[in-house]
ROBA-14133 format. One record per residue (C-alpha): chain; x, y negated, z; residue number from 1; residue in three letters. Coordinates in steps of 0.1 Angstrom, whole numbers, plus 5000, padded with zeros to 4 digits. Each point is the difference from the previous one (the first is absolute). Layout:
ROBA-14133
 drendren    X    Y    Z marba bake
        A    X    Y    Z   NUM  ALA
...
***
This chain:
ROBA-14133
 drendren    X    Y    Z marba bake
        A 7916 2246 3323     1  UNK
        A 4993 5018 5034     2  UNK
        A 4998 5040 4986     3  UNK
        A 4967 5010 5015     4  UNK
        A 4985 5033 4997     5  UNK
        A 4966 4999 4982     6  UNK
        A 4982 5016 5030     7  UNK
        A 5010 4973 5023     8  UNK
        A 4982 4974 4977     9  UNK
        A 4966 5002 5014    10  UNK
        A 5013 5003 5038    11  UNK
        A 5025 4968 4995    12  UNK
        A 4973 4980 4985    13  UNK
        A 4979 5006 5030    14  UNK
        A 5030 4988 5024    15  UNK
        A 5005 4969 4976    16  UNK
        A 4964 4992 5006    17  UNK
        A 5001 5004 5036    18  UNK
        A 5035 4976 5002    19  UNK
        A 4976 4976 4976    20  UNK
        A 4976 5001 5031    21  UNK
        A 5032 4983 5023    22  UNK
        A 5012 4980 4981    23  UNK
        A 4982 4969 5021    24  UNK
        A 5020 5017 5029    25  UNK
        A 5033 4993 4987    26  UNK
        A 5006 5032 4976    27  UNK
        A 5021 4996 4961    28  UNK
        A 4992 5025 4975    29  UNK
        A 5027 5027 5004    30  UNK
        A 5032 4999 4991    31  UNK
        A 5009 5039 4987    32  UNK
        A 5026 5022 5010    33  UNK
        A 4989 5032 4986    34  UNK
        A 5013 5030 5026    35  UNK
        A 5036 4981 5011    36  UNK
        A 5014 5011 5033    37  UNK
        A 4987 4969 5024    38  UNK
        A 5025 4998 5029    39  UNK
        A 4974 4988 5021    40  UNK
        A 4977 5027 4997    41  UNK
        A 4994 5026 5025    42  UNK
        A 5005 5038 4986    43  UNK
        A 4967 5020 5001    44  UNK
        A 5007 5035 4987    45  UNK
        A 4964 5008 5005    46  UNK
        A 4993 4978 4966    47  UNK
        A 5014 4998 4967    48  UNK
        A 4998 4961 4985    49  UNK
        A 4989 5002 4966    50  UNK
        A 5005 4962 4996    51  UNK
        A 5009 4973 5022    52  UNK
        A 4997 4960 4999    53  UNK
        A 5003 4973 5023    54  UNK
        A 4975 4970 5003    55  UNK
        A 5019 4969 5012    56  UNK
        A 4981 4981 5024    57  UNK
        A 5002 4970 5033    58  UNK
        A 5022 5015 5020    59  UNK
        A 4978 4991 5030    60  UNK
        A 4969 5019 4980    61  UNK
        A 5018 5034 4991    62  UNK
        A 4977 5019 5026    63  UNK
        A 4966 4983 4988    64  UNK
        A 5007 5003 4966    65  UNK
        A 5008 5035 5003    66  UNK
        A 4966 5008 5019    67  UNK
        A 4984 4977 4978    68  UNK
        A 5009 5023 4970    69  UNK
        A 4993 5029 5018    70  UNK
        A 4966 4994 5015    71  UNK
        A 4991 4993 4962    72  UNK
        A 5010 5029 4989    73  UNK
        A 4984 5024 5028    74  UNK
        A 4970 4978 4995    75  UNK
        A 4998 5011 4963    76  UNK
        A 5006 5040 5016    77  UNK
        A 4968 4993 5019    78  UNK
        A 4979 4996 4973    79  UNK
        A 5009 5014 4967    80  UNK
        A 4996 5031 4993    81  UNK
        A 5029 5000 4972    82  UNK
        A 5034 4985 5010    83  UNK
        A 5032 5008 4983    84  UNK
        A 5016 5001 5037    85  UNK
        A 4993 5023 5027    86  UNK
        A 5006 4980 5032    87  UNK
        A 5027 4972 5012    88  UNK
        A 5024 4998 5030    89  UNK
        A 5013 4973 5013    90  UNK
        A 5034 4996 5018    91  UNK
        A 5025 5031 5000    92  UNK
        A 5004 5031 5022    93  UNK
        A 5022 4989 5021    94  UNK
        A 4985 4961 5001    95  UNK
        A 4964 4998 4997    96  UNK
        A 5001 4965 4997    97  UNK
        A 5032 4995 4970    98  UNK
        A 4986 4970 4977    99  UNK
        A 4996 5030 4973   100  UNK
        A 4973 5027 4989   101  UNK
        A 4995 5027 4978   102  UNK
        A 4968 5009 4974   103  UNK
        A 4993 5036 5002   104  UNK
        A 4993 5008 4958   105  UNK
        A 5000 5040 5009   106  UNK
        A 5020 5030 5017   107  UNK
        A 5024 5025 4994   108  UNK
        A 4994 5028 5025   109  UNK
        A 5003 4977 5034   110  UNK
        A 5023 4976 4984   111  UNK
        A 4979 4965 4991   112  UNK
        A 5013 4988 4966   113  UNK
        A 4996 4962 5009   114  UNK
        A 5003 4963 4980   115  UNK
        A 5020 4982 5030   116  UNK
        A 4998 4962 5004   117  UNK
        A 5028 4983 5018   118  UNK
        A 4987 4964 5019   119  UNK
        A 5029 4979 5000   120  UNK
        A 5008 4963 5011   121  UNK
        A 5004 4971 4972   122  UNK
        A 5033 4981 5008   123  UNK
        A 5005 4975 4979   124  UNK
        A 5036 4994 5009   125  UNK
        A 4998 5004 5029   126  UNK
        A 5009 4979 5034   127  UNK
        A 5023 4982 4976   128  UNK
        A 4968 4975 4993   129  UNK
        A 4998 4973 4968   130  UNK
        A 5031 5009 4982   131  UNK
        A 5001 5039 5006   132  UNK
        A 4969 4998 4989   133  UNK
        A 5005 4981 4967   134  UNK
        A 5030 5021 4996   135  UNK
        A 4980 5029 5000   136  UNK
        A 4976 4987 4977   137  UNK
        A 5023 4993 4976   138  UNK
        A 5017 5032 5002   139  UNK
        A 4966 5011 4993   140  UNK
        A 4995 4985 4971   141  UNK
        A 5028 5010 4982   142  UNK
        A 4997 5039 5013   143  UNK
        A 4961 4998 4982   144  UNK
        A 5022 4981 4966   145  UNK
        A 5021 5033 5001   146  UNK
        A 4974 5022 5004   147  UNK
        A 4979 4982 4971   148  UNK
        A 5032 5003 4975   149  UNK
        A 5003 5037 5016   150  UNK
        A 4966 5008 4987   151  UNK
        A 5000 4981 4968   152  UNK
        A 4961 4993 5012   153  UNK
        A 4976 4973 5017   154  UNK
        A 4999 5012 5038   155  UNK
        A 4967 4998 5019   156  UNK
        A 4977 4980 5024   157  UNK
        A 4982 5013 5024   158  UNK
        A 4999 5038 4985   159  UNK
        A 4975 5024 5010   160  UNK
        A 5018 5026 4983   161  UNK
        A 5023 5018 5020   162  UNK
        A 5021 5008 4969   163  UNK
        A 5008 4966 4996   164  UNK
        A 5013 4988 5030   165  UNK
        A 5037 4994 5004   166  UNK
        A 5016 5031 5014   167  UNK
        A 5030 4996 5025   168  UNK
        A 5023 5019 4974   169  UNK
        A 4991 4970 4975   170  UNK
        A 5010 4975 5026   171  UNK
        A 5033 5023 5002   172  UNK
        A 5008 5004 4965   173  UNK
        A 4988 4961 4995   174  UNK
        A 5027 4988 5032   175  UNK
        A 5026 5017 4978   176  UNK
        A 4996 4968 4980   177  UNK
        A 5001 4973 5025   178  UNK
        A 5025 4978 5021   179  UNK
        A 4980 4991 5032   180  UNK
        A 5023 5004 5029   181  UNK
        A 4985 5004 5038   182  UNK
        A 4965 5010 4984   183  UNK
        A 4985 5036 5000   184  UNK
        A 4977 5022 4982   185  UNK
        A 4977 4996 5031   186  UNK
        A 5001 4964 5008   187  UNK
        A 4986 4999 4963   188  UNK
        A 4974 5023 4998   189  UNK
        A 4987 4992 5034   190  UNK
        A 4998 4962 4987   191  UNK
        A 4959 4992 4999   192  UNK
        A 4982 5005 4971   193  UNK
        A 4994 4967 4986   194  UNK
        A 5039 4998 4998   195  UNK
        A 4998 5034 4979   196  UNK
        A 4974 4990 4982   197  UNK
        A 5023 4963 4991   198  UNK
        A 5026 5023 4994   199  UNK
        A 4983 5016 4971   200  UNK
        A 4984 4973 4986   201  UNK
        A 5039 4983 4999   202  UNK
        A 5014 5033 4986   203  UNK
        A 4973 5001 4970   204  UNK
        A 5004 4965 4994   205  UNK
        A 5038 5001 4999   206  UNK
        A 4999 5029 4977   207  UNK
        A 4979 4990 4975   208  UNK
        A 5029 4967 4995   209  UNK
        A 5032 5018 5007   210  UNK
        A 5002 5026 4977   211  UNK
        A 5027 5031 4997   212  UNK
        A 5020 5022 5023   213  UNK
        A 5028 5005 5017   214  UNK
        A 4988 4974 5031   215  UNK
        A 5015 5000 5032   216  UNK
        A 4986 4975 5026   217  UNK
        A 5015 4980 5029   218  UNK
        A 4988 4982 5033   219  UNK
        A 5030 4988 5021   220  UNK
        A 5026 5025 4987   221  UNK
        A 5036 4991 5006   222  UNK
        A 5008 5004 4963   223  UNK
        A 4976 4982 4977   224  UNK
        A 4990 4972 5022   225  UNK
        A 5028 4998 5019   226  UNK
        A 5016 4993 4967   227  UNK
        A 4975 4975 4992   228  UNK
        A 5001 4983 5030   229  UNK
        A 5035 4993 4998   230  UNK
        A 4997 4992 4967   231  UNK
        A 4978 4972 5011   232  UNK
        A 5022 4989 5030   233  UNK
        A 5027 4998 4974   234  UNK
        A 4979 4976 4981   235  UNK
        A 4977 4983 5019   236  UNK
        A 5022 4969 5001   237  UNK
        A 5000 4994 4964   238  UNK
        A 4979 4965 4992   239  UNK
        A 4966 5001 5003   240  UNK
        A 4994 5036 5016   241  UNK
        A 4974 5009 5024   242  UNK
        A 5014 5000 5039   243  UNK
        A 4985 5034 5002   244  UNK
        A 5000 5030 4985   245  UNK
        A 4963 5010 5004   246  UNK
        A 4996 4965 4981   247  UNK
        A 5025 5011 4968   248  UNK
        A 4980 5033 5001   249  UNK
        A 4976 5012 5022   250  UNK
        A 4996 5038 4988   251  UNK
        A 4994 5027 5027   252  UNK
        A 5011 5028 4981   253  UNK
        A 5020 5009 4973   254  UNK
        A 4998 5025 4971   255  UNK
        A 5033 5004 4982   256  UNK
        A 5024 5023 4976   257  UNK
        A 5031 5010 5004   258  UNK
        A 5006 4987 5034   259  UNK
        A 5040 5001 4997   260  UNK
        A 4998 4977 4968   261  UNK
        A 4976 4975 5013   262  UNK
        A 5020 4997 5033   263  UNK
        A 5038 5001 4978   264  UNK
        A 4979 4970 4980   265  UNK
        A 4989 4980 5027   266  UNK
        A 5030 4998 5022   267  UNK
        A 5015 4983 4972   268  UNK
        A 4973 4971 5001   269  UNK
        A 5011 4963 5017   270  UNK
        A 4976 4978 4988   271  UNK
        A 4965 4997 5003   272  UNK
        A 4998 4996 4960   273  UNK
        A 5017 5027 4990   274  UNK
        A 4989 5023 5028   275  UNK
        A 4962 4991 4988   276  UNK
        A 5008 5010 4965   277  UNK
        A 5009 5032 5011   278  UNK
        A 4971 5006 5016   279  UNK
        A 4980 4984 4972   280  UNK
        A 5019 5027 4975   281  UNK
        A 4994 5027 5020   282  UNK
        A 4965 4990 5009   283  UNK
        A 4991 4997 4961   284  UNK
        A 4983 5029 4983   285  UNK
        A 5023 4992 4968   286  UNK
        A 5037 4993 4999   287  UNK
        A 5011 4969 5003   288  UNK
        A 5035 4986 4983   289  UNK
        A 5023 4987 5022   290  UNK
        A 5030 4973 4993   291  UNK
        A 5019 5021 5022   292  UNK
        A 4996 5032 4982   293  UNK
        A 4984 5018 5035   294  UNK
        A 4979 5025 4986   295  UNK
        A 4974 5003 5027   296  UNK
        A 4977 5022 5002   297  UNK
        A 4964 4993 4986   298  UNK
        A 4976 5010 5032   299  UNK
        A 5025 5012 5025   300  UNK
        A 4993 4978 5030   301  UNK
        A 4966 4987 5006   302  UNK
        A 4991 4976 5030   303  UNK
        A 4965 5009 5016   304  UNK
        A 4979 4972 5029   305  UNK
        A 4973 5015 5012   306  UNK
        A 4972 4980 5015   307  UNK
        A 4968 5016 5018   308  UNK
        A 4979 5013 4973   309  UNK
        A 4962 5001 4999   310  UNK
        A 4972 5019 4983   311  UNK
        A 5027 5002 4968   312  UNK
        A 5037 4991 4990   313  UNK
        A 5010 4969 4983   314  UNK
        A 5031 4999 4983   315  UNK
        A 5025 4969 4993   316  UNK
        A 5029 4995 4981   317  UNK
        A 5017 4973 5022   318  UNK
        A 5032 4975 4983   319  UNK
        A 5000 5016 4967   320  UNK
        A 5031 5000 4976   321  UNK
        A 5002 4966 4978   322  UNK
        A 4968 4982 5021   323  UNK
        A 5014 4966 5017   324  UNK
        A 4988 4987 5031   325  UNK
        A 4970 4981 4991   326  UNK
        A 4989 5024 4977   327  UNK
        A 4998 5026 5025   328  UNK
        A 4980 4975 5024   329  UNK
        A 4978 4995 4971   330  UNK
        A 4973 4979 5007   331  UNK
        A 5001 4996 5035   332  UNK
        A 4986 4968 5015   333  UNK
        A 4995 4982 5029   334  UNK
        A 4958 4996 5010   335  UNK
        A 4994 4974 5020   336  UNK
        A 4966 5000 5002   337  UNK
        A 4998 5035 5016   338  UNK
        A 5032 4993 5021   339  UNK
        A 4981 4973 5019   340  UNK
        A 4963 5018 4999   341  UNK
        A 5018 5028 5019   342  UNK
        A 5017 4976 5023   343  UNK
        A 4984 4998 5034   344  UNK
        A 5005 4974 5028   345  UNK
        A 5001 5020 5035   346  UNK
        A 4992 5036 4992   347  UNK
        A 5033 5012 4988   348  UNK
        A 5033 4996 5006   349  UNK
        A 5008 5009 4961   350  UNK
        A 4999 4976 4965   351  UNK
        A 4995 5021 4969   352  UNK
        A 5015 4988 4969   353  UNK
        A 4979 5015 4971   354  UNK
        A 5013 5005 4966   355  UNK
        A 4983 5014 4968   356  UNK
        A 5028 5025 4982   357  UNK
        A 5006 5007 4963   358  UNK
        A 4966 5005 4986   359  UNK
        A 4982 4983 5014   360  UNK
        A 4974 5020 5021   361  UNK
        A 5007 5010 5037   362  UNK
        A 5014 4978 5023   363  UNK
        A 5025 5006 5025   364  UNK
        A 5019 4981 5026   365  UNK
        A 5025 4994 5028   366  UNK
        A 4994 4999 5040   367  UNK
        A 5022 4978 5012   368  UNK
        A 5000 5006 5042   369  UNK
        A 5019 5001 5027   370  UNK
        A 5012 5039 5002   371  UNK
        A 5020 4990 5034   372  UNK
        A 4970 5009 5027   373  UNK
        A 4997 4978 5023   374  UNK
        A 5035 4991 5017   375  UNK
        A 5019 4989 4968   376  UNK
        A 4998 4986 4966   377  UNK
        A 5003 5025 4967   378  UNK
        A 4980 4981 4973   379  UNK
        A 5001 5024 4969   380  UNK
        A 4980 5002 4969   381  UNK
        A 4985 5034 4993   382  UNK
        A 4985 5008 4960   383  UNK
        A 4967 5021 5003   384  UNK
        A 4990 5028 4977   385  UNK
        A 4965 5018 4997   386  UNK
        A 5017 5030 5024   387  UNK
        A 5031 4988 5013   388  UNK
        A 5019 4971 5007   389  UNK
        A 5027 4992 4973   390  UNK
        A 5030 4988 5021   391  UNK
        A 5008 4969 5022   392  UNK
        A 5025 4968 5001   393  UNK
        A 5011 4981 5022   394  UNK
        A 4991 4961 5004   395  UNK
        A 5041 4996 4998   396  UNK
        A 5002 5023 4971   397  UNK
        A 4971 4987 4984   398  UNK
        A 5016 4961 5000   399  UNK
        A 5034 5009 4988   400  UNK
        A 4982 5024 4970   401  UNK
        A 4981 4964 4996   402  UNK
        A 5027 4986 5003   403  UNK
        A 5023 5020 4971   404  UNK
        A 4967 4993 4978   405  UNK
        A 5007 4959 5003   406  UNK
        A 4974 4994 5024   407  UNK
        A 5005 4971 5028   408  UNK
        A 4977 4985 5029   409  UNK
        A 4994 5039 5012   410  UNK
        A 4988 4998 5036   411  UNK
        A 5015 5016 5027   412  UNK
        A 4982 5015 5029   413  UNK
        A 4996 4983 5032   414  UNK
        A 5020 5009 5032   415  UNK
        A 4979 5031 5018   416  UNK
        A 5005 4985 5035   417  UNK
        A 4986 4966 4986   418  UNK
        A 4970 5020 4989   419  UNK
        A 4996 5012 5037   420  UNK
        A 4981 4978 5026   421  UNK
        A 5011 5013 5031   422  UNK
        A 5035 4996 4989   423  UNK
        A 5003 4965 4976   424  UNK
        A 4995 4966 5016   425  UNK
        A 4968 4983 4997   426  UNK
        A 5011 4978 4971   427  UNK
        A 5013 5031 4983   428  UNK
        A 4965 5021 4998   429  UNK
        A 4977 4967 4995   430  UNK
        A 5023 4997 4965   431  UNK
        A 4995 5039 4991   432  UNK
        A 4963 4995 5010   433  UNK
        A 4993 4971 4977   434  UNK
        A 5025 5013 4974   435  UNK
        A 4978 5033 4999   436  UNK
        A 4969 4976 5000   437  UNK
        A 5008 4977 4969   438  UNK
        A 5011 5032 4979   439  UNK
        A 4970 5015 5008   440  UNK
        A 4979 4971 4997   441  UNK
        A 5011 4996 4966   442  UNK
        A 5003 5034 4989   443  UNK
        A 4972 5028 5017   444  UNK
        A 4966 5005 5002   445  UNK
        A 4988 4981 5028   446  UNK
        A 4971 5012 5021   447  UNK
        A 4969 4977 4999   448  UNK
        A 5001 4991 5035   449  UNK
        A 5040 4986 4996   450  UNK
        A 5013 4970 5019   451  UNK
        A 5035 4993 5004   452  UNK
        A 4999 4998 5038   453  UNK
        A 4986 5039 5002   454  UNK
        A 5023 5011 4972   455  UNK
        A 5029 4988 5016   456  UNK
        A 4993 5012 5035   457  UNK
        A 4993 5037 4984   458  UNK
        A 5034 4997 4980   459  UNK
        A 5016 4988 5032   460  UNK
        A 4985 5031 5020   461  UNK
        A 5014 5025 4975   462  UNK
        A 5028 5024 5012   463  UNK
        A 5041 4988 4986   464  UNK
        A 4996 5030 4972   465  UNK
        A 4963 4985 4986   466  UNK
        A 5018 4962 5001   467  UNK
        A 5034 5014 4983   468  UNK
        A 4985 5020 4977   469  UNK
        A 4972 4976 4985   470  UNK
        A 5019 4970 4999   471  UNK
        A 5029 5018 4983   472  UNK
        A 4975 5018 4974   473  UNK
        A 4982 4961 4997   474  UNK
        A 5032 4982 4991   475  UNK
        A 5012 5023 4973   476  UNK
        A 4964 4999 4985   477  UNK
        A 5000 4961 5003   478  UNK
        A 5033 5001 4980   479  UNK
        A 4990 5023 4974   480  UNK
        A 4965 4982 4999   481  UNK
        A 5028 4967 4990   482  UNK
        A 5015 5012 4970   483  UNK
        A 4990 4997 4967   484  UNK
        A 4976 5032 4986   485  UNK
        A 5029 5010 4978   486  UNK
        A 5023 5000 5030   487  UNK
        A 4979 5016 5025   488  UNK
        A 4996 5030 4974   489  UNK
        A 5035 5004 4994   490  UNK
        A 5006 5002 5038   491  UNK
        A 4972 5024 5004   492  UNK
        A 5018 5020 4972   493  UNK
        A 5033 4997 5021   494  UNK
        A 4985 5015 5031   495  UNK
        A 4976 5028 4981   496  UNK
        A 5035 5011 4976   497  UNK
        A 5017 5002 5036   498  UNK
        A 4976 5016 5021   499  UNK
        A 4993 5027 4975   500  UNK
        A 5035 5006 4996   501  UNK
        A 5001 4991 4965   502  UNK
        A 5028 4972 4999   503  UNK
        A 5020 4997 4971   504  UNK
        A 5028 5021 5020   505  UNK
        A 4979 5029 5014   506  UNK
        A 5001 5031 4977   507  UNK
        A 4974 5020 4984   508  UNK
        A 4974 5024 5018   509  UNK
        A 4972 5015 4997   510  UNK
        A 4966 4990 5028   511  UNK
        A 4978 5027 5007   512  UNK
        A 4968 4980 5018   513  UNK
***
């Protein structure tokens, strides 16, 4: 909790109001640092800073934002007769126009005793782009876990209350407890809100399942999941393990005990079985016996995936201790019906495979496309969720995982230059063009005005990605659309267990969604 005077409460909710005016313009609600030397701050010696924030804002909007605040303010000087605040400057001394400025509250002798607000950029990872930026995210995440377990309290949304806000010392003290090499303080609190805000949300959430103390957290250490990473490579050829580690377990972060333990225990792990039990015993929030006579650790290393949250957190245990592989699918089942109501003929290049999961009540589904653009072929499956997509296979990976499961007859896609009309022969494309036509003929919602000789020539116009992509897509349909309803269930089970990373060989996490 930020330690603010009790004279500055009236002032600071004023400011807090007037950064509420901005926030259209690109503003966050402050992040605190309550009077920390700011080496980016020019010395004034004609003021004293009673307190001093930043706001985090678009980098390109650090000026307008700032004047924005600002005019607000003076505008509330001009006509009230009863402020808390005496006057505000913008800029410094020496630089009239620093992204900063200061709140008068009141004067001792000449020296203005001042509330200073610092205007910084939001960075976000930086130049590094996608990855630096999930990285940081992540990172994130488990700094806000720390804090949480630091406080042994909910944290807030969206506070209005000064005293409430995070204060640079907490993110300090609540670093002390996490492994996130190549990620800073700043890169994290300069983060926009709604990733703050998801942070929180996550934080609470996790908390509320993941009792005790003691926690340290991890995001790309080269200790814990180094160690866990190799433990993997080790065992990744054992039968029926997933070709992938994100597919054996997806977590993002880790929260763990006793770090030299865990890593002593995993690099003694060099099968996917027993490496899983260990991870299932030290997962477990009760000890479990081993044959072995390991005793593990109840609650010592806990796997985290974190998808993008919305209004509120969801929370999954995913492959649970003693639940098979069906059993974890549950009910899932292939819906023909909706699959082909949300197939179209020319419009997209994509075939959704809907399924209905265990219980019965929301849908969900698989876009099957080309993810290649429009020079080569990449057909891939990709599961949907409500906020995020779930994960991705391959059309290889996808037939061999058939495949394993007893499954024969599975399509393969067509050649991508075959799809291509400037580049096949002319007997070539008229075989992809009617190919397209009969599956879609049979299988889509057909437009009222459709004739073969007009379908056809729009099929044949369509670029090489559309003709790969839909015909590919069309034939896997047609083959699912051929087995039995049992069968086409079980394979829908195959692909969801997979996808979701929920094979019989991936290990047991925790899905915050």
């Amino acid at each position: 909790m930020a330690n603010i005077p009790g004279y500055l409460d009236d002032p600071l909710s004023y400011v807090l109001e007037a950064v509420d005016s901005a926030v259209g313009e690109g503003t966050t609600p402050i992040h605190m640092s309550v009077n920390e030397k700011d080496i980016e701050e020019d010395p004034d010696t004609t003021k004293s800073v009673l307190f001093k924030s930043k706001i985090h804002v678009d980098g390109s909007k650090r000026t307008q934002v700032r004047d924005s605040v600002v005019d607000y303010l003076n505008n509330l000087l001009d006509n009230m007769t009863t402020l808390p605040f005496q006057q505000v400057v913008k800029g410094t001394k020496s630089n009239p126009d620093a992204e900063q400025f200061d709140v008068v509250v009141k004067y001792a002798g000449n020296k203005a005793q001042v509330i200073r607000i610092l205007v910084k950029p939001t960075n976000a990872g930086g130049s590094g782009g996608g990855a630096a930026k999930t990285k940081v995210q992540e990172v994130g995440q488990a700094l806000f876990l720390a804090i949480r377990y630091m406080k042994g309290k909910d944290l807030k949304c969206h506070t209005k209350n000064p005293k409430e806000c995070l204060t640079t010392a907490d993110y300090k003290k609540g670093m002390e407890k996490v492994d996130g090499p190549g990620v800073t303080i700043e890169e994290i609190q300069s983060l926009e809100q709604k990733w703050h805000d998801a942070f929180i949300l996550g934080a609470n959430r996790i908390a509320k399942e993941v009792q005790g103390e003691g926690w340290e957290f991890v995001r790309g250490d080269n200790k814990v999941e180094a160690a866990i990473t190799a433990a993997f490579n080790r065992c990744k050829s054992s039968q029926g393990a997933p070709d992938n580690e994100d597919k054996w377990n997806p977590s993002d972060i880790w929260m763990v005990k006793n770090k030299t333990k865990i890593i002593q225990e995993l690099n003694k792990e060099d099968t996917i079985d027993c490496l899983n039990n260990f991870i299932n015993q030290a997962f477990s929030p009760v000890p479990i016996k081993n044959k072995s006579g390991k005793d593990v650790e109840p609650r010592s290393l806990i796997g985290i995936s974190l998808k993008k949250l919305g209004p509120t957190a969801r929370w999954e245990v995913m492959n649970e201790v003693g639940k098979n592989q069906l059993q974890k699918a549950g009910d899932v089942t292939f819906q023909e019906s909706k699959t082909l109501t949300e197939l179209t003929a020319f419009s997209g290049m994509d075939v959704y495979f809907v399924y209905l999961p265990s219980g019965g009540k929301t849908k969900g589904s698989f876009q099957a496309r080309n993810f290649g653009g429009p020079k080569k072929g990449q057909w891939q499956f990709e599961l949907k969720g409500e906020f995020a997509a779930q994960g991705k296979i391959k059309g290889a990976v996808m037939r061999k995982l058939l495949q394993d499961a007893k499954f024969s007859g599975i399509p393969n896609e067509p050649n991508f230059n075959d799809c291509n009309p400037e580049k096949a022969t002319q007997k070539k494309t008229t075989e992809i063009t009617n190919e397209i036509y009969k599956l879609l003929n049979g299988l889509s919602k057909k437009p009222k005005d459709w004739n073969a000789k007009d379908a056809k020539e729009i099929i044949r116009d369509k670029d090489a990605s559309w003709r790969f992509s839909k015909l590919s897509g069309l034939r896997f349909l047609k083959w699912l659309m051929d087995l039995s309803d049992k069968e086409a269930d079980r394979a829908m089970k195959e692909m969801y267990l997979y996808a979701s990373s929920q094979t019989d060989k991936s290990s047991v996490f925790y899905k915050v969604y």
